[in-house]
C-alpha positions as CSV (number, residue, x, y, z in Angstrom):
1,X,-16.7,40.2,21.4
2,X,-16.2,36.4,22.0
3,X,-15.2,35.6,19.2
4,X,-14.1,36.3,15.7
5,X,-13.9,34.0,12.0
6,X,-11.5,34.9,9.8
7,X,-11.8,34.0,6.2
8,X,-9.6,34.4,3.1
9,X,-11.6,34.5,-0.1
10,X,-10.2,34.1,-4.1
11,X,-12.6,33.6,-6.8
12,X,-15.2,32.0,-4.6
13,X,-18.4,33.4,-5.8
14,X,-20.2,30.1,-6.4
15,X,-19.8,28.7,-2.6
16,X,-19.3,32.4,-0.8
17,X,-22.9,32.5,0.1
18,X,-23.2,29.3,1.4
19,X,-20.4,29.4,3.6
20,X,-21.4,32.8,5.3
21,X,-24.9,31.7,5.6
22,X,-23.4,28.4,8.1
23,X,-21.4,31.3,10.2
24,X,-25.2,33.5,10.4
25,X,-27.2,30.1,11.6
26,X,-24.6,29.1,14.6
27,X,-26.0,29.0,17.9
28,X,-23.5,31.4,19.1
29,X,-24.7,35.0,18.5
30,X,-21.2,36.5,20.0
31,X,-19.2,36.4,16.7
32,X,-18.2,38.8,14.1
33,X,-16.8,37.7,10.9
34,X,-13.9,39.3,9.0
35,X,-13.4,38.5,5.2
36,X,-10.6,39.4,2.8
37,X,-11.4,39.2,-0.9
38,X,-7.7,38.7,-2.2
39,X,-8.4,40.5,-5.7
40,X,-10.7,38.3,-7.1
41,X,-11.8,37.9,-10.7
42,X,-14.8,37.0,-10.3
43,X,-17.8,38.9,-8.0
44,X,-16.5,37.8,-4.9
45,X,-16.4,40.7,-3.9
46,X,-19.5,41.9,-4.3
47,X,-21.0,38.7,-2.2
48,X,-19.2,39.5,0.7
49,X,-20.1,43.0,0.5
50,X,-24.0,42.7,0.2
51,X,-23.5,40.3,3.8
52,X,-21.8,43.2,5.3
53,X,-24.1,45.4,4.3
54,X,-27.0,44.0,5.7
55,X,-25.3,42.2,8.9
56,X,-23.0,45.0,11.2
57,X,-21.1,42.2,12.3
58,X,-19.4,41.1,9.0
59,X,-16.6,43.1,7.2
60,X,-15.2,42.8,4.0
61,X,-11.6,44.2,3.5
62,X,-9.2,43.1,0.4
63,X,-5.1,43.2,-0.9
64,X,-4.5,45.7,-2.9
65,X,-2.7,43.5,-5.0
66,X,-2.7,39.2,-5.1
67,X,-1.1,38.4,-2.0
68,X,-2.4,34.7,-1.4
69,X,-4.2,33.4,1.8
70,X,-1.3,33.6,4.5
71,X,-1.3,37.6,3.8
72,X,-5.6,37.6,3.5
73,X,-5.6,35.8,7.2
74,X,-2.8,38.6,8.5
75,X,-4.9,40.6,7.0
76,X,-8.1,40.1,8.8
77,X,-6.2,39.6,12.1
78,X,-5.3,43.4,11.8
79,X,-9.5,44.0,12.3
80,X,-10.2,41.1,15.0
81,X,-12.4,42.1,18.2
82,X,-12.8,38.9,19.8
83,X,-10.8,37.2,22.3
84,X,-11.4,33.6,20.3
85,X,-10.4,33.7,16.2
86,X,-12.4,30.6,14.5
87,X,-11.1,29.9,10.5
88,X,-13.3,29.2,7.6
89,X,-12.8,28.8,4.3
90,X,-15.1,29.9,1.5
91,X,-15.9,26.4,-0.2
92,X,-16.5,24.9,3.7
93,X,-19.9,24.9,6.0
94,X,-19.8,24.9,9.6
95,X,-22.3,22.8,11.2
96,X,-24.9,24.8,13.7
97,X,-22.9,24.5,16.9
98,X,-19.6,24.2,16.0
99,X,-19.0,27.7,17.8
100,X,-20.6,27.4,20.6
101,X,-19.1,23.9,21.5
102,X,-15.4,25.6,20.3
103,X,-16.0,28.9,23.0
104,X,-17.1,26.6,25.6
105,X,-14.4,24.1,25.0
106,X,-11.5,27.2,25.4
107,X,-13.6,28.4,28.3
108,X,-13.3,25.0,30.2
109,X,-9.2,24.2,29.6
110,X,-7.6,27.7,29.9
111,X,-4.5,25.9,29.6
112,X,-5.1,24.8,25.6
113,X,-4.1,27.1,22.9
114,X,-6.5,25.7,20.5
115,X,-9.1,23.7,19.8
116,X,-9.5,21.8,16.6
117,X,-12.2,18.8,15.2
118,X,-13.8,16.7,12.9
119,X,-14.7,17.2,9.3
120,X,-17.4,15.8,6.9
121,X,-15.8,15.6,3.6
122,X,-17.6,16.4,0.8
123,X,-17.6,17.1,-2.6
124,X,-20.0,19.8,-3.3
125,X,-23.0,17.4,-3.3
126,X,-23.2,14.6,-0.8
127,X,-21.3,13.5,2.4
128,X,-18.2,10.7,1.4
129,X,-16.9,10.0,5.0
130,X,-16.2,12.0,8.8
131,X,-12.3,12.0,9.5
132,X,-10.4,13.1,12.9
133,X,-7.0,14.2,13.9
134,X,-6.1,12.7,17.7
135,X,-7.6,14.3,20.1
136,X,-4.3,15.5,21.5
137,X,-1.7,15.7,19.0
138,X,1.8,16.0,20.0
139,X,4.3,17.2,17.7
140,X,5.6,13.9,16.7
141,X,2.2,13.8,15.0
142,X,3.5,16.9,12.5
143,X,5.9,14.1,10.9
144,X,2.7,12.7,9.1
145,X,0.8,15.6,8.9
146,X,-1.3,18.6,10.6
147,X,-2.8,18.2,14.0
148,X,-5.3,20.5,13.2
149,X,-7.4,20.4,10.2
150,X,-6.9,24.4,9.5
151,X,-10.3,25.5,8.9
152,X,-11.6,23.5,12.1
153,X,-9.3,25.8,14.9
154,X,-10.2,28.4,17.0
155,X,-7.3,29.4,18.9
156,X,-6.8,31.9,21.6
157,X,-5.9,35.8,20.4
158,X,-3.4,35.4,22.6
159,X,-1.7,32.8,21.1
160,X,-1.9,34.4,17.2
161,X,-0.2,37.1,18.4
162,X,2.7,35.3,19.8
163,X,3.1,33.4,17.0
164,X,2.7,37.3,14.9
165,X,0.0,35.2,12.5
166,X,1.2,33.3,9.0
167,X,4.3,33.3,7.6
168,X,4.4,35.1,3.9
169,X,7.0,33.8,1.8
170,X,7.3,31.7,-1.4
171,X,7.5,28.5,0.7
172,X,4.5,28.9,2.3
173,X,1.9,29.8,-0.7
174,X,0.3,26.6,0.6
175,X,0.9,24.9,3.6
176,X,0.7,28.3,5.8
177,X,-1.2,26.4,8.6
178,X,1.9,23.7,8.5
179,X,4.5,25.9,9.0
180,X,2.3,27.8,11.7
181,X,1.9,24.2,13.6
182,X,5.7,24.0,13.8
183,X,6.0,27.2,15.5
184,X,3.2,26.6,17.5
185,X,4.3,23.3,19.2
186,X,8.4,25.0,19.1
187,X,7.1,27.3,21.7
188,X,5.0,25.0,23.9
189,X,1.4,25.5,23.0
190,X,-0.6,22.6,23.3
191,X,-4.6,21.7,21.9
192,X,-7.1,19.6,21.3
193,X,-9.3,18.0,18.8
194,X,-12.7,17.6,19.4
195,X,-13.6,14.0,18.2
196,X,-17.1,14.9,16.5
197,X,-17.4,16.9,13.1
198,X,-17.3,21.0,13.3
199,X,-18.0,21.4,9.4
200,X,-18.2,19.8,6.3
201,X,-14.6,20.1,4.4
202,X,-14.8,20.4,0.6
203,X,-12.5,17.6,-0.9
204,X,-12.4,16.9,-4.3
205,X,-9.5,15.3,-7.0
206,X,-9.1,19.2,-8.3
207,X,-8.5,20.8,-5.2
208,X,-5.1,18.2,-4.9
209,X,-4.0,19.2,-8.6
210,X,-3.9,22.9,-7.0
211,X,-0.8,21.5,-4.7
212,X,1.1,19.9,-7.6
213,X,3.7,22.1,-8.3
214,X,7.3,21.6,-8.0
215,X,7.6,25.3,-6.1
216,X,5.0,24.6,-3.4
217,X,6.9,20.5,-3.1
218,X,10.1,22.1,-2.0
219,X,8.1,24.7,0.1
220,X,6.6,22.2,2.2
221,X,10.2,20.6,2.6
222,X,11.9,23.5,3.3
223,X,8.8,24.0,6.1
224,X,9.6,20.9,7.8
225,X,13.3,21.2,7.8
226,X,13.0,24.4,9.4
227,X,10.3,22.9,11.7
228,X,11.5,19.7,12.6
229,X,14.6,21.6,13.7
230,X,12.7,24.5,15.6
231,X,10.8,21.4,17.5
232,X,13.7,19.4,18.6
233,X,12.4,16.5,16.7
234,X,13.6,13.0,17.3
235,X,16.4,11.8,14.7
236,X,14.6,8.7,13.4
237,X,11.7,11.1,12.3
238,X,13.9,13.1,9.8
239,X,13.0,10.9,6.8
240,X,9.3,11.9,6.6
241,X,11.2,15.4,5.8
242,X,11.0,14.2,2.4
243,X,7.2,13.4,2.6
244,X,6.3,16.0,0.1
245,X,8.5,15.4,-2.2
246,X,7.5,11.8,-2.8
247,X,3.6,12.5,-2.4
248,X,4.7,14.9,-5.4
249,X,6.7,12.1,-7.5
250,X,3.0,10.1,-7.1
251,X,-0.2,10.7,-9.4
252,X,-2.4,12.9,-7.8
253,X,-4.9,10.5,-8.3
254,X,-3.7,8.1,-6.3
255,X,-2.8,10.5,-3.4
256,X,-6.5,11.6,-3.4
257,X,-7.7,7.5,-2.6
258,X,-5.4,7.3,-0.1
259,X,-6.1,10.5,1.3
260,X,-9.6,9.0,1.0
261,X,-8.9,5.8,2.9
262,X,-8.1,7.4,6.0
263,X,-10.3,6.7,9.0
């Protein structure tokens, strides 16, 4: 198995099918796909299951209990076959190659950990605007943000398990991938960003009010104190420590058109 897309699903019935259906039209055919239904409410659920019971290379699993996407990906790496893991989220679409261009990428630079790219944002209806990450982000770059747009990466097996997956702790509820960059660059792994669009990226003023809260603010700080620390970051750098806190003191309204003005 070449490769393997992990995917953490809450409440996702409406855009489920969708998504899936992107991962069954890519030009790679050497993929299986691994999906953890995280105790929805609605009939997530029973989506995913009616894929994996007509396609043998899709598998549903899910938490006993509410455990929140950094245990749903841990989760699904406990199952994974192939020697490439690709993320996807549930409200997101992969465009048609974005596997096959990832595999052969990884194939070509054996000494990358990951390989990253584009997205098309979108809101559910049409396209707003393609946005990109450098194409080789060095962990300065974690000051301002993530190198790697999370559901873009397909990183190495290898490289998941010696980082031992997601964190799962109250600080990282959201902003898993964040704290997972710090450790990534703290022990030397480097990647890439492919400068073309993998997938279009759902973006929308109600998915920011879902990162408003006070608890998931000092999360993210705590994550990059602990990271800036673990990565030997330069001392003029510390200030953007308190990056989430501000972005929190602002209307989330406004942090959405700025997020929006971004080229």
């Amino acid at each position: 198995m070449k490769v393997s897309v992990i995917m953490g699903a809450f409440n996702a019935a409406s855009t489920l099918s969708a998504s899936i259906d992107s991962v069954l039209q890519q030009t790679c055919k050497d993929w299986e796909l691994i999906i953890c239904d995280d105790c929805s409410t609605d009939n997530t659920f029973d989506v995913a299951k009616s894929y994996a019971e007509k396609y043998p290379n899709i598998r549903v699993i899910r938490n006993e209990k509410n455990s929140r996407l950094a245990y749903s990906l841990n989760h699904c790496l406990k199952y994974v076959q192939g020697e490439y893991i690709a993320r996807m989220d549930t409200d997101d679409l992969c465009l048609p190659d974005r596997l096959e261009k990832q595999v052969a990428f990884l194939d070509a630079h054996p000494d990358l950990a990951v390989v990253g790219g584009g997205v098309m944002l979108f809101d559910g209806e049409k396209v707003k605007k393609t946005i990109f990450n450098p194409e080789k982000p060095r962990k300065e770059y974690l000051a301002k943000g993530v190198p790697f747009f999370h559901p873009t990466i397909m990183m190495r097996k290898s490289v998941y398990d010696a980082l031992n997956g997601y964190i799962v702790s109250d600080r990282t509820k959201r902003g898993q991938d964040y704290d997972m960059w710090f450790r990534f660059y703290a022990k030397g792994f480097r990647g890439y960003n492919l400068q073309e669009p993998v997938l279009r990226y759902h973006d929308s003023l109600s998915d920011y009010s879902k990162k408003s809260s006070w608890n998931m603010t000092w999360g993210a700080t705590k994550t990059m104190w602990l990271g800036f620390n673990a990565c030997k970051m330069p001392l003029f750098l510390y200030p953007w420590i308190l990056k989430p806190i501000v972005s929190w003191l602002l209307p989330k309204k406004l942090i959405y058109m700025i997020h929006n003005k971004k080229t």
